[in-house]
C-alpha positions as CSV (number, residue, x, y, z in Angstrom):
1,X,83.3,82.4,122.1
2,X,85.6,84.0,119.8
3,X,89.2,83.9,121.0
4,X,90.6,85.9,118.0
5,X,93.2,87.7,120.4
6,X,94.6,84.9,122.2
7,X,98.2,84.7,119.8
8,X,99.9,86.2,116.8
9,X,102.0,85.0,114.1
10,X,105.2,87.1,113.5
11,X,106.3,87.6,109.8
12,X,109.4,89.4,109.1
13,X,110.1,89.7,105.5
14,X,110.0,93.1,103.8
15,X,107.9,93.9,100.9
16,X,107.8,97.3,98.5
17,X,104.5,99.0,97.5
18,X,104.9,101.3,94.4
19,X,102.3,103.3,92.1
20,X,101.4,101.3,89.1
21,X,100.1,104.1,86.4
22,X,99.2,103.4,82.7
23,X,101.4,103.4,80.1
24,X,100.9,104.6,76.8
25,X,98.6,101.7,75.6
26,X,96.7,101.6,79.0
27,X,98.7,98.8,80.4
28,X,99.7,99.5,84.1
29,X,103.0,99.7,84.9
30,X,105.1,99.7,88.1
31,X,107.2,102.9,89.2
32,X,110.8,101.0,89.7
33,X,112.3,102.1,92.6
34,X,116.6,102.7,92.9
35,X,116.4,100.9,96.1
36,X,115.2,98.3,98.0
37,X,114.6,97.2,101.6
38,X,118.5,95.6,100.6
39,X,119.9,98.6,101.5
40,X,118.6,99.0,104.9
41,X,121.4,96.2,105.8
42,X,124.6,98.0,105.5
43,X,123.1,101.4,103.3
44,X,125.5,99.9,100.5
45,X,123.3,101.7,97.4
46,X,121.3,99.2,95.3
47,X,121.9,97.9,91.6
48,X,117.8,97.4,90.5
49,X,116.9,95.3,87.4
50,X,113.6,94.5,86.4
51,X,113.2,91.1,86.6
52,X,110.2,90.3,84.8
53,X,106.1,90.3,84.9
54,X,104.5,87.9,87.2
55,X,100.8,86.6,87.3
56,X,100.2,85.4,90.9
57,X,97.5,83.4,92.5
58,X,96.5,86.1,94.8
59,X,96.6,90.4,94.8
60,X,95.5,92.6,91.7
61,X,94.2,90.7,88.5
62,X,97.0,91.7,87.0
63,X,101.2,90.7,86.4
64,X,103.1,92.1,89.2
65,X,106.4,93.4,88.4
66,X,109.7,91.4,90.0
67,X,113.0,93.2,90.6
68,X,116.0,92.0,91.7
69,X,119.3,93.9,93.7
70,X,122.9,93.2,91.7
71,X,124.8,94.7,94.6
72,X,122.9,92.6,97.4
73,X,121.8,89.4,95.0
74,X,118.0,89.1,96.3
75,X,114.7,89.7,94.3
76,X,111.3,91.1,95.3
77,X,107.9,91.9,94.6
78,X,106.0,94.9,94.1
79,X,102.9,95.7,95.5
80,X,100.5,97.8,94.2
81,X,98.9,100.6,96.5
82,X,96.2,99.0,98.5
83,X,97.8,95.5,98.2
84,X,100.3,93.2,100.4
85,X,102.0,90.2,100.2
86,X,99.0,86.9,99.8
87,X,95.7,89.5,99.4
88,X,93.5,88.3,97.0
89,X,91.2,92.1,98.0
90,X,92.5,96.0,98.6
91,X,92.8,96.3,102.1
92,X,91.9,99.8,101.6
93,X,89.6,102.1,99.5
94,X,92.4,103.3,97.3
95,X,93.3,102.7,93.9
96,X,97.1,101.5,92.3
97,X,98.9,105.0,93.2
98,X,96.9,105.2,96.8
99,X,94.0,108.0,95.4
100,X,91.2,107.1,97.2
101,X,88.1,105.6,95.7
102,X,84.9,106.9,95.9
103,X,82.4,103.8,97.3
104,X,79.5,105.4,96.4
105,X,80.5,106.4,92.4
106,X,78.4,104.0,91.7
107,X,75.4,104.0,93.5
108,X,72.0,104.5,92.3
109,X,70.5,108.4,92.1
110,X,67.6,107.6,95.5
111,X,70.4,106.0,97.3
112,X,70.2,108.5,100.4
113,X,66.5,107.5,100.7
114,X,68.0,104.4,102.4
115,X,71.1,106.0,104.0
116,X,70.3,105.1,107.7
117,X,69.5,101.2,106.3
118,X,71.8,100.5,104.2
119,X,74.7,102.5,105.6
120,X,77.0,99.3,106.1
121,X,76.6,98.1,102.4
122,X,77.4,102.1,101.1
123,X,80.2,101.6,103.7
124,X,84.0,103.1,102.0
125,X,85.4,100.2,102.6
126,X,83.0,98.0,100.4
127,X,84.8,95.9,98.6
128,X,87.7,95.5,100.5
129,X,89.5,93.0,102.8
130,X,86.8,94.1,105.4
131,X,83.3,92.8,103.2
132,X,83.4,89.8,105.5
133,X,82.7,92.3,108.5
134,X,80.2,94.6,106.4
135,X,78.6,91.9,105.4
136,X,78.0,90.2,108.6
137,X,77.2,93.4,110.0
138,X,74.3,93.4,107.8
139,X,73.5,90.2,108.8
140,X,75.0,88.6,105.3
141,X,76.8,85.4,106.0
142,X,78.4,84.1,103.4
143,X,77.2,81.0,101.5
144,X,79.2,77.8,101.3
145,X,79.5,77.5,97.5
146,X,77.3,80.3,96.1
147,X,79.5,83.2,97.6
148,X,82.4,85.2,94.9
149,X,84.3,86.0,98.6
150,X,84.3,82.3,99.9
151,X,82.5,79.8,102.7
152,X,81.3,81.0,106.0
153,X,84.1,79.8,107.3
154,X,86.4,81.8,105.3
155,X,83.9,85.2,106.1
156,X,84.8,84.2,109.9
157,X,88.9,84.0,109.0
158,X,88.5,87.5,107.3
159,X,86.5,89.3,110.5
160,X,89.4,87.2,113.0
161,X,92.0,88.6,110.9
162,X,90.6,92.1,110.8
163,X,90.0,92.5,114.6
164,X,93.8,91.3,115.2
165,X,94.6,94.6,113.1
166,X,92.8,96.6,115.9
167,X,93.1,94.6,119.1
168,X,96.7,92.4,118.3
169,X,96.4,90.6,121.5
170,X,95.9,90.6,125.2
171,X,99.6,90.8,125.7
172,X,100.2,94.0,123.8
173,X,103.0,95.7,124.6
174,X,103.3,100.0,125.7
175,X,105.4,100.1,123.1
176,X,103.1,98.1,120.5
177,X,100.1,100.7,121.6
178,X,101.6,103.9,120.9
179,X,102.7,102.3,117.6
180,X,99.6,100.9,116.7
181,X,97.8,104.3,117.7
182,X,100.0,106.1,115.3
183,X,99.3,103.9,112.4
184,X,95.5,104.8,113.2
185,X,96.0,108.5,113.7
186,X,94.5,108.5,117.1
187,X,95.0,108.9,120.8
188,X,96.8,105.9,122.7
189,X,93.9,105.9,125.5
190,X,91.2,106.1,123.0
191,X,92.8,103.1,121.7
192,X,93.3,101.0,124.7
193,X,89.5,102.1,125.0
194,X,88.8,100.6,121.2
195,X,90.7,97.5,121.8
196,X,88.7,96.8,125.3
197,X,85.6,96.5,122.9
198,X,87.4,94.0,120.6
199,X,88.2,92.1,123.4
200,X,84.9,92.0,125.4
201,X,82.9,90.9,121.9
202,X,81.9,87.3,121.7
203,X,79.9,86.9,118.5
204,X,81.1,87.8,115.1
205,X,78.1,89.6,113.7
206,X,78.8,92.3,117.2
207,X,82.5,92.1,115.9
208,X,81.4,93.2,112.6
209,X,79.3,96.0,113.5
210,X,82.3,97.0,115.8
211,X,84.6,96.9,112.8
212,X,82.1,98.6,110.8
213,X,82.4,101.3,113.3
214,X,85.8,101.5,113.7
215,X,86.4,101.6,109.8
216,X,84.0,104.7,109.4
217,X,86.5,106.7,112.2
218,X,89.4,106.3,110.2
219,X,89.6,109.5,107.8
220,X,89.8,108.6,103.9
221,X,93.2,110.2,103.5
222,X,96.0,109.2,101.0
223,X,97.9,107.4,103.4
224,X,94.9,105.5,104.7
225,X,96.1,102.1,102.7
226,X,99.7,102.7,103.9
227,X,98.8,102.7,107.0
228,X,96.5,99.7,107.5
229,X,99.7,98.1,105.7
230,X,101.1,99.0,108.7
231,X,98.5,97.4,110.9
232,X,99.3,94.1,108.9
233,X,102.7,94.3,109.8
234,X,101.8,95.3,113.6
235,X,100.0,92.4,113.9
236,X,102.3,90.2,112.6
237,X,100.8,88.8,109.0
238,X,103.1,90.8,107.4
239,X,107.1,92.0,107.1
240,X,107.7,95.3,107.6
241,X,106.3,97.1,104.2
242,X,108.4,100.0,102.4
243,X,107.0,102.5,100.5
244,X,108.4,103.9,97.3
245,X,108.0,107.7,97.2
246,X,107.9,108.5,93.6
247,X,108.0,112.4,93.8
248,X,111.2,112.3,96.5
249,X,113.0,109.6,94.5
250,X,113.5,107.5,97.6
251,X,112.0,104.6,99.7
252,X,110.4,105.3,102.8
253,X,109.3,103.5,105.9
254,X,108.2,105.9,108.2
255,X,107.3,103.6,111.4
256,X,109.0,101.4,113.8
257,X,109.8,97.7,112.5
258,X,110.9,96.7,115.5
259,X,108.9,96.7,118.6
């Protein structure tokens, strides 16, 4: 039996997500935002100083950029678009500035001969945070040593992870519902009708399938990684997560943090 919904972790530290673009010799490099989730404490304006260029054991293969705040005297990370705090995979089909990627760019010519077939490996969201659930959709379960992802075991921790984005717990508040609903861009009772599913699954290939499912609903949109971001948070892996919103100058966060 798969009691994936039965508690939740809270995390409540803040992180910043920012486009990384190339420079002039092709080397990605972070938008600095002026502020940071600092401010939010008493809306005294932020000091930003880049910090330096970190290489980190998990997120993009690549250094992340570290700022820190003079007026408030804390540093942070930032995140790439896609990315979060301890990811070692995009949770979402979209590249460093949040464009979406196209899945199938690089599929073969006669690929729609096998559409129906091999629909969950063509799925978006190949590639991503979710394989573990595409996979075992397909009926792929992960090797213990032979695997690029991981062990069976750690296939299982992705899909329990996952269906705690969509179904938090049994305990789930009114309040967390609508929230949750608005992250996903859909009706609270089709929702409460989603998370019913999660909860009456007991296997993890049917949990993959109904992941599968539920991934293919979500519309490939721009915001698409912010918001499953925002699932993270909901769910209570993650702090709340701030945006940087390079065009407006100004760092946004656009959802309740506390519920």
């Amino acid at each position: 039996m798969t009691n994936y919904h039965i508690s939740r972790q809270v995390a409540s530290r803040p992180f910043v997500v920012v486009p990384y673009t190339p420079d002039s010799q092709g080397f990605l490099e972070a938008d600095i935002p002026s502020d940071g989730p600092c401010r939010s404490v008493n809306d005294t304006p932020c000091k930003i100083f880049v910090q330096g260029n970190r290489w980190r054991k998990t997120g993009p293969m690549m250094a992340l950029t570290v700022v820190g705040c003079q007026t408030h005297g804390c540093y942070f990370t930032l995140y790439p678009e896609g990315y979060g705090p301890f990811m070692r995979q995009r949770i979402a089909p979209v590249d460093y500035v949040g464009e979406i990627i196209d899945a199938d760019a690089d599929a073969d010519a006669d690929a729609d001969a096998d559409a129906d077939a091999d629909a969950e490996k063509r799925h978006a969201f190949r590639g991503t945070f979710f394989q573990a659930a595409i996979d075992i959709a397909s009926g792929i379960t992960w090797e213990k040593w032979d695997n690029a992802h991981g062990s069976s075991l750690t296939q299982r921790r992705h899909i329990t992870r996952a269906c705690r984005l969509f179904a938090p717990s049994l305990g789930i508040t009114e309040k967390e519902q609508i929230a949750l609903a608005e992250c996903l861009r859909i009706p609270t009772l089709k929702l409460k009708d989603l998370m019913s599913h999660f909860y009456n699954q007991t296997h993890f290939r049917s949990l993959g399938r109904l992941l599968v499912e539920t991934l293919s609903q979500l519309p490939l949109a721009r915001w698409i990684g912010r918001a499953i971001a925002r699932l993270f948070h909901l769910a209570g892996y993650w702090g709340p997560p701030f945006f940087w919103d390079s065009r407006a100058k100004r760092l946004v966060q656009d959802f309740p943090t506390t519920l």
